[in-house]
C-alpha positions as CSV (number, residue, x, y, z in Angstrom):
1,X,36.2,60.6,142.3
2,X,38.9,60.1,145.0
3,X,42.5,60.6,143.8
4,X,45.5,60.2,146.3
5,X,48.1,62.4,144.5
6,X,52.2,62.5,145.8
7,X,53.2,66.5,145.6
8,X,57.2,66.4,146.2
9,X,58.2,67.2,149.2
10,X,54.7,67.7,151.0
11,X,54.8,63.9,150.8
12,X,50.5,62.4,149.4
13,X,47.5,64.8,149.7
14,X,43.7,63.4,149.2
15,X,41.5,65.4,146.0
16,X,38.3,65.1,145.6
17,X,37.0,65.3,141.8
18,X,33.5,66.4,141.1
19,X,33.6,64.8,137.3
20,X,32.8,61.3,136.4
21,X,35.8,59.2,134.9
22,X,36.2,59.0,131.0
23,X,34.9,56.4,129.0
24,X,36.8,53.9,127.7
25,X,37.6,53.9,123.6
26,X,38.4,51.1,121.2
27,X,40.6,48.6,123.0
28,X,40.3,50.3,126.4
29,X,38.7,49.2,129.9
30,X,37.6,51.4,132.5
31,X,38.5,49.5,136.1
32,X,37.2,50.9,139.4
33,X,40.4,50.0,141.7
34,X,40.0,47.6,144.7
35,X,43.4,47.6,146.0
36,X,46.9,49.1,145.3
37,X,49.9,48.1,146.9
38,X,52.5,50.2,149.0
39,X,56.3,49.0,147.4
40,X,59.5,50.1,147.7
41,X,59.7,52.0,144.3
42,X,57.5,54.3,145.9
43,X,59.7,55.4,148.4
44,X,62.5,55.6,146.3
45,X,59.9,57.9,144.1
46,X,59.0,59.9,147.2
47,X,62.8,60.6,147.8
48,X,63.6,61.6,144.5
49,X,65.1,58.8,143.6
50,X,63.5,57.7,140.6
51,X,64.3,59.2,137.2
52,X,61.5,60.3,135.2
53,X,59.0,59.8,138.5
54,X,58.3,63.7,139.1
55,X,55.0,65.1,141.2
56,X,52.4,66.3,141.0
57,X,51.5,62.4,140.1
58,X,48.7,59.4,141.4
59,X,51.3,56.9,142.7
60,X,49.9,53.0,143.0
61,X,52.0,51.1,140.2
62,X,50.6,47.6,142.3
63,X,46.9,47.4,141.2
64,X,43.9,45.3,141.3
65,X,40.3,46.0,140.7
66,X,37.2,45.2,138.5
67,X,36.1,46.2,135.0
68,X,32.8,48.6,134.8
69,X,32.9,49.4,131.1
70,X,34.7,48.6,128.0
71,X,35.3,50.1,124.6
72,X,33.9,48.9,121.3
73,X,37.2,46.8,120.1
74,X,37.5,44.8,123.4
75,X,36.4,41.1,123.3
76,X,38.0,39.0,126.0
77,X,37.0,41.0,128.9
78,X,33.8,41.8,130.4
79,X,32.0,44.3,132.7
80,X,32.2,42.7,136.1
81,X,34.9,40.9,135.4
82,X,37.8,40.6,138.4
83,X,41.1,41.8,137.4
84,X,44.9,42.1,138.1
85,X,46.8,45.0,136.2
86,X,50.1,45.2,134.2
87,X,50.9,48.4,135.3
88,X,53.7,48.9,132.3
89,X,51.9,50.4,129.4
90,X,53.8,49.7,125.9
91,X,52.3,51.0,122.1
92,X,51.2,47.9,121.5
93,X,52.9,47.0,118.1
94,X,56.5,47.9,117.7
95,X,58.9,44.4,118.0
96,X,59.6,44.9,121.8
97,X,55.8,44.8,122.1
98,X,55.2,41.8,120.0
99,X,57.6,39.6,122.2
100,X,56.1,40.4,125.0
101,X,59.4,43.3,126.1
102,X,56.6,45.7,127.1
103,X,59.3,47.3,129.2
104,X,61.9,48.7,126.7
105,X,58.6,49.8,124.6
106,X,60.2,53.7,123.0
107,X,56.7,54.9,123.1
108,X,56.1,53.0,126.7
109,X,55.5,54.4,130.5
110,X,54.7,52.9,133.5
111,X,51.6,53.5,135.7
112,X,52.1,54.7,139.1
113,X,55.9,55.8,137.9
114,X,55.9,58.5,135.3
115,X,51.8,58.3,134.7
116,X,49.1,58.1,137.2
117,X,48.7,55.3,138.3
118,X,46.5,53.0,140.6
119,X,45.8,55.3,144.0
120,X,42.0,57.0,142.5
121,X,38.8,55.2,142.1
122,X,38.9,54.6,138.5
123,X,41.5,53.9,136.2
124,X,41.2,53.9,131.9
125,X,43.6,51.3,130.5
126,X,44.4,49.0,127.3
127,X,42.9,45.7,127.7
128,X,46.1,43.8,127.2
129,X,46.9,45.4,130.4
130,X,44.5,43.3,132.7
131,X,44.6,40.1,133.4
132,X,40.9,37.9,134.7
133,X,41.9,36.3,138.5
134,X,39.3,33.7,139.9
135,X,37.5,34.6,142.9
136,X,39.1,32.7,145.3
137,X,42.1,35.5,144.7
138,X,41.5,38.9,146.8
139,X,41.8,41.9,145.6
140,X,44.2,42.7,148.2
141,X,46.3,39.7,146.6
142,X,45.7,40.7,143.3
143,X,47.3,43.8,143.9
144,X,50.6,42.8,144.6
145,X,50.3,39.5,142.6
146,X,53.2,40.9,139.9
147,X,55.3,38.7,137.0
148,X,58.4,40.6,137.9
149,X,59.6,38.2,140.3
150,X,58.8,35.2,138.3
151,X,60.0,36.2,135.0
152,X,63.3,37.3,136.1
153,X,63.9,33.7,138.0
154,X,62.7,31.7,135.3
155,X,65.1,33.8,132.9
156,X,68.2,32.7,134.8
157,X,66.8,29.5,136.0
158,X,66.9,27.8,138.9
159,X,68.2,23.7,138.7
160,X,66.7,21.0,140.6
161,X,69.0,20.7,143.5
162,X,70.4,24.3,143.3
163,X,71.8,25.9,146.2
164,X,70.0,29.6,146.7
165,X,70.8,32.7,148.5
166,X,68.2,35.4,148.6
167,X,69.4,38.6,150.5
168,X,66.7,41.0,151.6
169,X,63.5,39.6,153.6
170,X,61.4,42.1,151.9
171,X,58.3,40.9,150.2
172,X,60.2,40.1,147.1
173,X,62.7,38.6,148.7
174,X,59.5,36.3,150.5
175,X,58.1,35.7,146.9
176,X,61.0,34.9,145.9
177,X,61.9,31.6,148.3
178,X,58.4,30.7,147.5
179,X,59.4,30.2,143.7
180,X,62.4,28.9,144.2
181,X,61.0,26.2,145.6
182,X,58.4,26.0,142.7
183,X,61.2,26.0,140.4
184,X,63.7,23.0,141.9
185,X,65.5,24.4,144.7
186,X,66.9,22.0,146.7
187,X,68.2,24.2,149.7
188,X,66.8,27.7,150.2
189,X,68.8,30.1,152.8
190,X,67.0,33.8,152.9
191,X,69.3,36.7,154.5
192,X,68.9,40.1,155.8
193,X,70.5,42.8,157.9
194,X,67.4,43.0,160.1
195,X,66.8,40.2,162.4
196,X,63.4,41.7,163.1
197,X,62.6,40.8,159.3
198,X,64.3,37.3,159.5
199,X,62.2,36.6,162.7
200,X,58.9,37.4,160.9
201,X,60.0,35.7,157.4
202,X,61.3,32.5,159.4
203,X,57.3,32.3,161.1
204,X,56.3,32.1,157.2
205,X,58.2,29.1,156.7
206,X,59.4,30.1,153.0
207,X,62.8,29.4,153.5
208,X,65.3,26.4,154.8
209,X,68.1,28.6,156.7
210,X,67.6,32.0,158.0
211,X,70.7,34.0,158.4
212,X,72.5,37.4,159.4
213,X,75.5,36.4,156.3
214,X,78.9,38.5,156.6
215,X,77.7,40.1,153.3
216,X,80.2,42.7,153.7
217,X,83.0,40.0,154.5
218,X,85.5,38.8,151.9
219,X,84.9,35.3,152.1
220,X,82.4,33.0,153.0
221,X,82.8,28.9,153.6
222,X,79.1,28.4,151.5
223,X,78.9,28.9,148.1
224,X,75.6,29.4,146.8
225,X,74.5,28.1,143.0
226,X,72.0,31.2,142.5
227,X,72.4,34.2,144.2
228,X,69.6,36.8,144.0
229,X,69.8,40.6,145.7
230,X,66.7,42.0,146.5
231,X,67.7,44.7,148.7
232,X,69.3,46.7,146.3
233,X,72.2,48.0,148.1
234,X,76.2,48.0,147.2
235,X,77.2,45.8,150.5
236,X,74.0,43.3,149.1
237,X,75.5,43.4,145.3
238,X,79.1,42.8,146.4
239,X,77.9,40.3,148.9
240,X,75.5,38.5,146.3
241,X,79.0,38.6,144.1
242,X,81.2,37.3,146.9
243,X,78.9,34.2,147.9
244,X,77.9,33.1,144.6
245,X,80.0,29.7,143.2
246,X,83.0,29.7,140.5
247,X,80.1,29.6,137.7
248,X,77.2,30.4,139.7
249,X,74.3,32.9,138.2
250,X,73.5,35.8,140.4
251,X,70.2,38.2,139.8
252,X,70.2,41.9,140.9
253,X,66.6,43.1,141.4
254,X,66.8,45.2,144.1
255,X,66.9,49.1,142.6
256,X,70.1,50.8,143.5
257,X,69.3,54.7,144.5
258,X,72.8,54.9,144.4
259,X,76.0,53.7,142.3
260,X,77.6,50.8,143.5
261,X,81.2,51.8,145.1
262,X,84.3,49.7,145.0
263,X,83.2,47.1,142.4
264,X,86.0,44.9,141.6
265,X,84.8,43.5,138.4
266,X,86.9,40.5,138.8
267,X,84.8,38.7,141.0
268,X,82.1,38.7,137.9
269,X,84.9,37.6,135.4
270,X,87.6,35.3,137.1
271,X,84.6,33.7,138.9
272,X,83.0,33.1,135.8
273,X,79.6,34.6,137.0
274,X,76.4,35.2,135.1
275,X,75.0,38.2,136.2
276,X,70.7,39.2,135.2
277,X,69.3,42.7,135.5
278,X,65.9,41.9,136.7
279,X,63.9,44.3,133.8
280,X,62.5,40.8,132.5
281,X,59.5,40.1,130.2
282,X,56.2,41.2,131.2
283,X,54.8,37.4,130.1
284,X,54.2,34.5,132.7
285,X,50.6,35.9,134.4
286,X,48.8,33.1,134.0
287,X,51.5,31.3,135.4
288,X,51.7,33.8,138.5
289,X,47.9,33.4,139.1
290,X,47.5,29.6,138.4
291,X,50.6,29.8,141.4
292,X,48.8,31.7,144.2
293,X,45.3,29.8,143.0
294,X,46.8,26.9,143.9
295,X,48.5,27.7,147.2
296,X,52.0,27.4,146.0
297,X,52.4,31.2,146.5
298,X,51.2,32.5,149.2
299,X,50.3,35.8,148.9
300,X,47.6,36.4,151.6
301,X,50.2,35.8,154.6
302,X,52.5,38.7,153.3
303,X,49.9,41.6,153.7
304,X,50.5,42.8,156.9
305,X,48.7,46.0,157.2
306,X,45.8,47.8,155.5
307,X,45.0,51.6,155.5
308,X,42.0,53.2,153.2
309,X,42.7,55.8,150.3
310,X,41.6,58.6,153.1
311,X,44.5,57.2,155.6
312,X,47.1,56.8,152.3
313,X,49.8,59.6,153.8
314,X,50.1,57.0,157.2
315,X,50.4,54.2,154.9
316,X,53.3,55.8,153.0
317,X,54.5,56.8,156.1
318,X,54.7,53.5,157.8
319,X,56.5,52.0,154.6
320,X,58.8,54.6,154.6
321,X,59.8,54.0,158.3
322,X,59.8,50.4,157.9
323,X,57.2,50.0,160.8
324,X,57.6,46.9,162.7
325,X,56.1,44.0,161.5
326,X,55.2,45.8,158.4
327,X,56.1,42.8,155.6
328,X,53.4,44.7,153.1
329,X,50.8,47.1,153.0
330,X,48.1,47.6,150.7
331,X,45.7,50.6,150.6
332,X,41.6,49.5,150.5
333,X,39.6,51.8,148.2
């Protein structure tokens, strides 16, 4: 069994296991992985950035793949089955649990983050973390089809003929204008600091305006209704701040590796701003899936480049380095 372990500073080294994977128990599922995807948390968790993310540890919190074997208390899924994974692992039980708060589970972890995660051949997980995708999904898809993005939009919500800023051209920031415009969204406008990222989003067509915004500037003629930060930087939170309306909601997704500097908290409280953390709900994937099923979110056009388990280390690398054209990578095991 192939495992693509991160070992600090060394950067990601291939091992080669000569034992079989365990077998699943009571509620559990045994999935070989198809696909993991290369994200920005993992370069943040490469740099140290991450607390609680320490090597020697399988990276790959992004995760598709298909169901071999299940244990004896597992009904709803089935051995051959085609599956996207929930990579946040909670007990199961406690009230955070129950209403679907996986996230602030006391007894909970997150695969690929502070347990191994996706990047080896087989993975043993609970059953409620899996979720059946047609086969007119890829695995390559599944992988980086996530609820992340979705639940923490629909929790501010978005207004039929809202205004929207996103700022970062990432691939959340791309996922993003896509649900927007599911959502209501009457005028789209998607920012970033690299015009080499606007010029590829802009050929994607997921947005209404494209623009270079004077994020760092200290007034702006548009005013946006929702504001939403992906990149995750203090000049992108002050500027999501700045441009949102007297009123207007603003949603900070990106993660910061560093404290925000200089924020005036007035421009939260005399502009009268809501203000969402992105750590949302882990509900909403049959939503997500019934979205790129349907061609609504387009997934497929945001995988840019593709490396095997073997050539992981290059695909790190390349993420890392922000290789032209790279929009998304996904490793192929």
């Amino acid at each position: 069994m192939r495992q693509l372990i991160w070992c600090g500073p060394e950067g990601v080294k291939l091992n080669h296991l000569l034992q079989e994977p365990a077998h699943p128990t009571d509620d559990q599922v045994l999935v070989k992985i198809r696909a993991v995807g290369i994200c920005g948390t993992d370069i943040h968790i490469m740099n140290g950035n991450l607390a609680g993310a320490n090597p020697p540890m399988i990276l790959g919190h992004e995760m598709a793949g298909q169901i071999v074997e299940i244990g004896s208390k597992v009904h709803l899924i089935r051995p051959g089955d085609r599956v996207t994974i929930d990579s946040v692992f909670g007990c199961g039980k406690c009230d955070d649990c129950q209403q679907g708060r996986t996230q602030f589970c006391a007894a909970g972890s997150e695969y690929g983050i502070n347990r191994d995660g996706g990047c080896q051949d087989f993975l043993t997980l609970p059953e409620r973390n899996v979720h059946r995708i047609p086969d007119s999904i890829s695995f390559e898809e599944a992988a980086v089809l996530d609820v992340e993005v979705w639940s923490a939009i629909r929790k501010c919500g978005i207004h039929e003929g809202d205004r929207v800023l996103i700022l970062g051209a990432g691939p959340i920031g791309l996922i993003a204008c896509q649900m927007a415009r599911v959502l209501g969204a009457q005028h789209i406008t998607l920012s970033d600091v690299l015009q080499t990222r606007l010029i590829a989003a802009e050929a994607l067509h997921v947005a209404d305006e494209y623009a270079e915004l004077p994020i760092n500037g200290a007034s702006n003629k548009k005013a946006y209704d929702f504001v939403l930060d992906c990149a995750g930087t203090s000049s992108s939170t002050l500027g999501a701040l700045r441009l949102a309306r007297m009123g207007g909601r603003v949603l900070l997704f990106g993660v910061h590796e560093h404290p925000v500097k200089d924020l005036d908290i007035n421009l939260i409280v005399l502009k009268d701003l809501v203000v969402f953390g992105a750590m949302s709900d882990r509900t909403g994937w049959q939503d997500v899936i019934e979205l790129v099923t349907s061609g609504a979110l387009n997934l497929k056009s945001l995988i840019t480049h593709r490396f095997s388990l073997e050539a992981g280390s290059i695909g790190y690398d390349a993420m890392r380095r922000r290789e032209e054209g790279l929009i998304k990578a996904v490793l192929i095991l």
